[in-house]
N, CA, C and O of each residue as an XYZ file, in Angstrom:
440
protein
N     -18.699     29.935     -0.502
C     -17.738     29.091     -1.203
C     -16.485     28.898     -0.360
O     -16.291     29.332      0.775
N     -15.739     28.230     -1.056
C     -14.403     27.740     -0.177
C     -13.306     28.024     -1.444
O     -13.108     27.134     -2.271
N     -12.946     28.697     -1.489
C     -12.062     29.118     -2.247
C     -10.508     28.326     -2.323
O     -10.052     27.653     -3.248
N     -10.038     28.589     -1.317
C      -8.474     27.474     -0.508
C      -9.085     25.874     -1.253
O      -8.414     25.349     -2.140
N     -10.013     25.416     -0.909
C     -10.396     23.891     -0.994
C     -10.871     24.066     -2.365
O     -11.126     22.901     -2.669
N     -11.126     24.714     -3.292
C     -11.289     24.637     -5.065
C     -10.616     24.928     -5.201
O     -10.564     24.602     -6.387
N      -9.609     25.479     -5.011
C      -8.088     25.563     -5.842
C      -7.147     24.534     -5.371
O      -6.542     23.941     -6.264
N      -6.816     24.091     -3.757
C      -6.783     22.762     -3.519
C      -6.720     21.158     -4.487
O      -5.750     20.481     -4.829
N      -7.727     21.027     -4.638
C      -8.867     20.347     -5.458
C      -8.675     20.447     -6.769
O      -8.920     19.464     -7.469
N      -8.222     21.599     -7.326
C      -8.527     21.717     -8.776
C      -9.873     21.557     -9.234
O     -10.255     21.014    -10.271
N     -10.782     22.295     -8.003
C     -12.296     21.787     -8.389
C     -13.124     22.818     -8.924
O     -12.861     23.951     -8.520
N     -14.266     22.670     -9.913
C     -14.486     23.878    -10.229
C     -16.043     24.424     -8.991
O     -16.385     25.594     -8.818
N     -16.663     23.272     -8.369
C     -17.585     23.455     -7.303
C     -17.322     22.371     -6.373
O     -16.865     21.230     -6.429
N     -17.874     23.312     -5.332
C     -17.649     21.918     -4.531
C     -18.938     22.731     -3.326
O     -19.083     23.818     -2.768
N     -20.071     20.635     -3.458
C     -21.385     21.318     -2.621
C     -21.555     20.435     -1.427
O     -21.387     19.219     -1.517
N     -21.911     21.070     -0.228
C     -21.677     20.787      0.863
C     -23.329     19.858      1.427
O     -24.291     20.600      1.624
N     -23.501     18.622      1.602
C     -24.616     18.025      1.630
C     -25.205     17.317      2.641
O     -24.611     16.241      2.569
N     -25.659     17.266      3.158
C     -26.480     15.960      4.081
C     -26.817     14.963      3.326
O     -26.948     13.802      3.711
N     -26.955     15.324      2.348
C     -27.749     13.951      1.499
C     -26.829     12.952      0.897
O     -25.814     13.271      0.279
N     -27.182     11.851      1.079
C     -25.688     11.173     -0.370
C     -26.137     10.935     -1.391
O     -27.285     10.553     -1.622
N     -24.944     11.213     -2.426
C     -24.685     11.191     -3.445
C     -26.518     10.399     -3.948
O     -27.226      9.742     -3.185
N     -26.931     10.871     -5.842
C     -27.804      9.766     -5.851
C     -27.365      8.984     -7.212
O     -27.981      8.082     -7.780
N     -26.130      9.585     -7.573
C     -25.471      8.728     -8.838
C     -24.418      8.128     -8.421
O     -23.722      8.935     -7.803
N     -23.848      6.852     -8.466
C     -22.332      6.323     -8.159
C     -21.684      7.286     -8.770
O     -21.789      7.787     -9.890
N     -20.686      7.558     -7.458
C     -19.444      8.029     -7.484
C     -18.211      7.941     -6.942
O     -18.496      8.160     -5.765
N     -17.112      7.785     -6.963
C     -15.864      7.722     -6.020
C     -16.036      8.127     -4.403
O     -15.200      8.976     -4.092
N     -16.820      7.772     -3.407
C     -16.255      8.559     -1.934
C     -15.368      7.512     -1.534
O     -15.034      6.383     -1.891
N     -15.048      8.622     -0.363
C     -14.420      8.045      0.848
C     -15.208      8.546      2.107
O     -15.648      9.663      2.380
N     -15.246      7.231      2.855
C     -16.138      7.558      4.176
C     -14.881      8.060      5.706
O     -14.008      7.342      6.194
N     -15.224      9.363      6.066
C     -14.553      9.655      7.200
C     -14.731      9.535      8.178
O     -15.553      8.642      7.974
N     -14.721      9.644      9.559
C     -15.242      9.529     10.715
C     -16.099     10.883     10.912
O     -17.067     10.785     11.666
N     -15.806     12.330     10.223
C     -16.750     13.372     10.384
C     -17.349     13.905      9.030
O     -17.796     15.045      8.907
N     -17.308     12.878      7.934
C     -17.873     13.064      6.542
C     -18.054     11.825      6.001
O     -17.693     10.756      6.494
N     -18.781     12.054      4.687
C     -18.612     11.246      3.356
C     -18.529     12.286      2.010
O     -19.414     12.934      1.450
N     -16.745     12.128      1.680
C     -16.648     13.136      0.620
C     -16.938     11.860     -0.446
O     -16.708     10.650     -0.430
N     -17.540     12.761     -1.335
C     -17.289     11.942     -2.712
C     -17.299     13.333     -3.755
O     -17.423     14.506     -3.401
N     -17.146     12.860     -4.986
C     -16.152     13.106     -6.317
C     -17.283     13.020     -7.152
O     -17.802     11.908     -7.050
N     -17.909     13.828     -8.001
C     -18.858     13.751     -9.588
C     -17.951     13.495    -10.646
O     -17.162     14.428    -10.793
N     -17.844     12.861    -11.175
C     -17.294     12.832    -12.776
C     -17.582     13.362    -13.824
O     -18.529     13.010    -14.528
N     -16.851     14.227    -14.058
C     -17.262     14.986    -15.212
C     -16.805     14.102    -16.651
O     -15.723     14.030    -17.232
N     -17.694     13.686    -16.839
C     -17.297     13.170    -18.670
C     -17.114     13.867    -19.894
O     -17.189     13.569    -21.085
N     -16.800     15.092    -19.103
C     -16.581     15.880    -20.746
C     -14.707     16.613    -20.341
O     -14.000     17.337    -21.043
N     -14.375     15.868    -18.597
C     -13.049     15.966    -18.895
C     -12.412     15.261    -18.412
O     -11.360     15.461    -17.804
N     -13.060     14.152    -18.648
C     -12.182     12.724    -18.361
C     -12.705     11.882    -19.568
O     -13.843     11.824    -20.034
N     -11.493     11.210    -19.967
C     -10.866      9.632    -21.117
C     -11.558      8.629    -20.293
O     -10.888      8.113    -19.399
N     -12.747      8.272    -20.433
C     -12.956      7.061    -19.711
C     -12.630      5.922    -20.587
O     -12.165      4.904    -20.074
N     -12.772      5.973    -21.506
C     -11.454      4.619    -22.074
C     -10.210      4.568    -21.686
O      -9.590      3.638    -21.169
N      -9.857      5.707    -21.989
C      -8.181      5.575    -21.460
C      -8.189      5.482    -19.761
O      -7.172      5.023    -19.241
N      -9.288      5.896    -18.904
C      -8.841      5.597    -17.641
C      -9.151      3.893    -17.387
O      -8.349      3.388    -16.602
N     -10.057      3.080    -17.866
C     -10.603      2.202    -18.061
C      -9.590      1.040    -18.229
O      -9.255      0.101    -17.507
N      -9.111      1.617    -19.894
C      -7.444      0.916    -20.272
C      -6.248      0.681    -18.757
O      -5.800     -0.300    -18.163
N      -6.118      2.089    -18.632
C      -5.282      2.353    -16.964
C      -5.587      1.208    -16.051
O      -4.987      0.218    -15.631
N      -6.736      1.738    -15.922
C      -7.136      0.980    -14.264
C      -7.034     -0.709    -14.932
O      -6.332     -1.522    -14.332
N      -7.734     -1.092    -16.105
C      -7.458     -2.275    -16.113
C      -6.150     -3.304    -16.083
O      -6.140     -4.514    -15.859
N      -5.171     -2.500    -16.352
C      -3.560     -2.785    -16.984
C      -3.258     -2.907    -15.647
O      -2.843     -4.006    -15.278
N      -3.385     -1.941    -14.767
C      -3.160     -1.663    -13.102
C      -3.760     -2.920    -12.419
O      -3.023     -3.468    -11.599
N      -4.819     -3.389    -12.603
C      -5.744     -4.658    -11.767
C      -4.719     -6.173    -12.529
O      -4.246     -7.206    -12.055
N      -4.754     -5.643    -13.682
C      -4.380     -6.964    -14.172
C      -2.273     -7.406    -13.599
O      -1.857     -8.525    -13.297
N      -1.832     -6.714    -13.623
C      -0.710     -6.238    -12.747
C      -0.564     -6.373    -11.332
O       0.539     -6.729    -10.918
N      -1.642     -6.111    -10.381
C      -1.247     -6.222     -9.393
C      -1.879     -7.533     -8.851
O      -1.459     -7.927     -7.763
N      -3.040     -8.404     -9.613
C      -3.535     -9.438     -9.670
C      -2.040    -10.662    -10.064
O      -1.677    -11.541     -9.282
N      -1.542    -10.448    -11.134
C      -0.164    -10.952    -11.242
C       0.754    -11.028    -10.273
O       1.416    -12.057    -10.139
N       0.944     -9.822     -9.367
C       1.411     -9.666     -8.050
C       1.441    -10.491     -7.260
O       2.333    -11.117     -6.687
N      -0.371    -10.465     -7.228
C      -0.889    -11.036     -5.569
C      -0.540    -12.652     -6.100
O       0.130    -13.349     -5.339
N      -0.940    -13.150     -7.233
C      -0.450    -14.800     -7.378
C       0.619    -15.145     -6.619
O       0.658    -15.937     -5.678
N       1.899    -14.177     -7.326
C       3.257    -14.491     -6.783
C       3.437    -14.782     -5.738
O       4.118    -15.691     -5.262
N       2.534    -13.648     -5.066
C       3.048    -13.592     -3.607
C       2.290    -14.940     -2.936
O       2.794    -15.670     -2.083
N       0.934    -15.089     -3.545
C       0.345    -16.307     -2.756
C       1.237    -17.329     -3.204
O       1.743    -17.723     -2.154
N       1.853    -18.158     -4.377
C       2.761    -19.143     -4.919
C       3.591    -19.016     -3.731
O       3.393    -19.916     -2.914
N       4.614    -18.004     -3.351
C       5.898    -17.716     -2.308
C       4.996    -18.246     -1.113
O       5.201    -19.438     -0.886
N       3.942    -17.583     -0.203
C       3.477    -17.655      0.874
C       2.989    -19.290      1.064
O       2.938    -19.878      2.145
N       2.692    -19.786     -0.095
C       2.673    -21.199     -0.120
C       3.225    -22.691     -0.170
O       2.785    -23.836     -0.061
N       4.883    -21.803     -0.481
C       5.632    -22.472     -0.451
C       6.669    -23.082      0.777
O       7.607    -22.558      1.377
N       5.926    -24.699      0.874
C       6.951    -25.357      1.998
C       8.765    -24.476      1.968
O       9.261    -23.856      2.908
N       9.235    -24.656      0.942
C      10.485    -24.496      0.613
C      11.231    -23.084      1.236
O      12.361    -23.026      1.720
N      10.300    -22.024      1.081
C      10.074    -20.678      1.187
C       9.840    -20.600      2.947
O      10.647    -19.858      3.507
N       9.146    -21.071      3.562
C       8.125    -21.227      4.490
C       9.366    -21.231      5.833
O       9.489    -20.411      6.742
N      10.324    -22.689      5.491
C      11.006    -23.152      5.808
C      12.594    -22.329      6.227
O      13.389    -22.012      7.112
N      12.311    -22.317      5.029
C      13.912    -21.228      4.869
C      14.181    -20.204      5.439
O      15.224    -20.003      6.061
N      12.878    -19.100      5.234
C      13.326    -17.679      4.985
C      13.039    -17.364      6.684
O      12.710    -18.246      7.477
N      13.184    -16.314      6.945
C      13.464    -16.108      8.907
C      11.746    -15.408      8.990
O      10.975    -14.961      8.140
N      11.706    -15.530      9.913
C      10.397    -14.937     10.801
C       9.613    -13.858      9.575
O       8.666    -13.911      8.790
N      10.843    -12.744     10.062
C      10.818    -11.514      9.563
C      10.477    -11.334      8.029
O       9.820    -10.387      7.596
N      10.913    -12.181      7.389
C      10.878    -11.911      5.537
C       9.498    -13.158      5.864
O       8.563    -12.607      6.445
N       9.358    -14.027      5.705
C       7.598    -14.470      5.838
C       6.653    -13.555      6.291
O       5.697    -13.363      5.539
N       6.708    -12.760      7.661
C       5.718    -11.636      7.623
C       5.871    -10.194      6.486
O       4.968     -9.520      5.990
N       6.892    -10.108      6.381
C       6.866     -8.921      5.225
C       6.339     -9.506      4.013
O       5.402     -8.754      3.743
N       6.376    -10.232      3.291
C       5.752    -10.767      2.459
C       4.039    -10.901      2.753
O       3.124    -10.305      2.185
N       3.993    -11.758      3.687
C       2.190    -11.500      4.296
C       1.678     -9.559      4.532
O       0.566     -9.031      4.538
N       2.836     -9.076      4.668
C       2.010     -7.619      4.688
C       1.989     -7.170      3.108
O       0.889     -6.967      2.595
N       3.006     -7.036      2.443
C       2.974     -7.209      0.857
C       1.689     -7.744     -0.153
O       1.265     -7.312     -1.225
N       1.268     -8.934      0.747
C       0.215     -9.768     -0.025
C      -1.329     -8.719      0.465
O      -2.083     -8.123     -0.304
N      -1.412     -8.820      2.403
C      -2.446     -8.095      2.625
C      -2.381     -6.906      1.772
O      -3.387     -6.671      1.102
N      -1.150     -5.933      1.652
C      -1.663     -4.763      0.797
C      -2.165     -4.449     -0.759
O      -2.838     -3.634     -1.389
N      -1.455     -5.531     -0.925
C      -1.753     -5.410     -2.661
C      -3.297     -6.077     -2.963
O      -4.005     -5.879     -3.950
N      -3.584     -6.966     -1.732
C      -5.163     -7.449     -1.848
C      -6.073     -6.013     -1.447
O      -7.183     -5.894     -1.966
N      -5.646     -5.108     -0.660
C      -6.395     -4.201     -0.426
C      -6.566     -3.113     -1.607
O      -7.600     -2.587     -2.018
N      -4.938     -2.902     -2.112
C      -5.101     -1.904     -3.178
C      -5.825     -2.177     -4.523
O      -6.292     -1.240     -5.170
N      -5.919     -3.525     -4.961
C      -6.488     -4.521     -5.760
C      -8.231     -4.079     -5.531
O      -8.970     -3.751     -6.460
N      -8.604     -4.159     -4.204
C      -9.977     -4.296     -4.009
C     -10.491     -2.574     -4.169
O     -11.674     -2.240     -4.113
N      -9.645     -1.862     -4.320
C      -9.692     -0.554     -4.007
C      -9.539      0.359     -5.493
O      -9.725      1.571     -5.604
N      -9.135     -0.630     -6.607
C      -9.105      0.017     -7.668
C      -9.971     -0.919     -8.524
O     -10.010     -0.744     -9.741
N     -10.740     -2.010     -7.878
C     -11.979     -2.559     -8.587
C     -13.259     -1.551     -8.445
O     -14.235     -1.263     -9.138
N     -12.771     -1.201     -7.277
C     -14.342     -0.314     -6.901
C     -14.196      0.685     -7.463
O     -15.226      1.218     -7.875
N     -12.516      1.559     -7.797
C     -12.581      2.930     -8.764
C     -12.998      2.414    -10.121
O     -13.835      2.946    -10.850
N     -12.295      1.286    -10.377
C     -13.238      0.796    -11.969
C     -14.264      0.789    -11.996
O     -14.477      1.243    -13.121
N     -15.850      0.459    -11.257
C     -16.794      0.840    -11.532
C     -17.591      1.970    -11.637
O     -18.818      2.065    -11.667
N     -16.713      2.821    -11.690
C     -17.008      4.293    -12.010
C     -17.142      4.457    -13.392
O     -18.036      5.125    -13.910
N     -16.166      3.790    -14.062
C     -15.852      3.866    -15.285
C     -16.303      2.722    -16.130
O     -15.725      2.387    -17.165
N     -17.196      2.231    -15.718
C     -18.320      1.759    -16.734
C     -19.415      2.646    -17.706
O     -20.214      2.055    -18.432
């Protein structure tokens, strides 16, 4: 066992595999792993995480409009200096990434 990494974790096992996963679950792929995450449904709200994550998508979907409306705008385009047009384009790339990144944690929670 790994004792440091379950208390870490707050995990109550944790199993070390060659194989992947054969139920969807949360990983992340590393360059010297693929950790992933079991869900325990007897201690997780999957409605209430469901509710969460959806309120969260629907929010940062609201976001990304804005930012595409601004990034689209002659007026905006024109005006604002170099610098505030690319910060905004990194703003937009991230929130499209974090967006795509909490669709895929929502299908956990189906």
């Amino acid at each position: 066992e790994h004792p440091l990494l379950l208390k870490m974790l707050k995990a109550s096992r944790i199993e070390i595999s060659e194989n992947p996963p054969q139920s969807p679950m949360p990983s992340e792929v590393t360059p010297i792993a693929t950790v992933s995450m079991e869900l325990d449904k007897s201690l997780i709200d999957f409605d209430s995480e469901r509710t969460k994550l959806s309120a969260k998508i629907e929010n940062l979907s609201s976001f990304i409009t804005t930012l595409s409306r601004k990034l689209s705008n002659p007026g905006f385009l024109s005006k604002a200096s170099p610098e505030a047009v690319n910060n905004e384009k990194s703003k937009h790339t991230q929130a499209q990434e974090e967006l795509q990144k909490l669709k895929t944690v929502f299908q956990f929670f189906k």
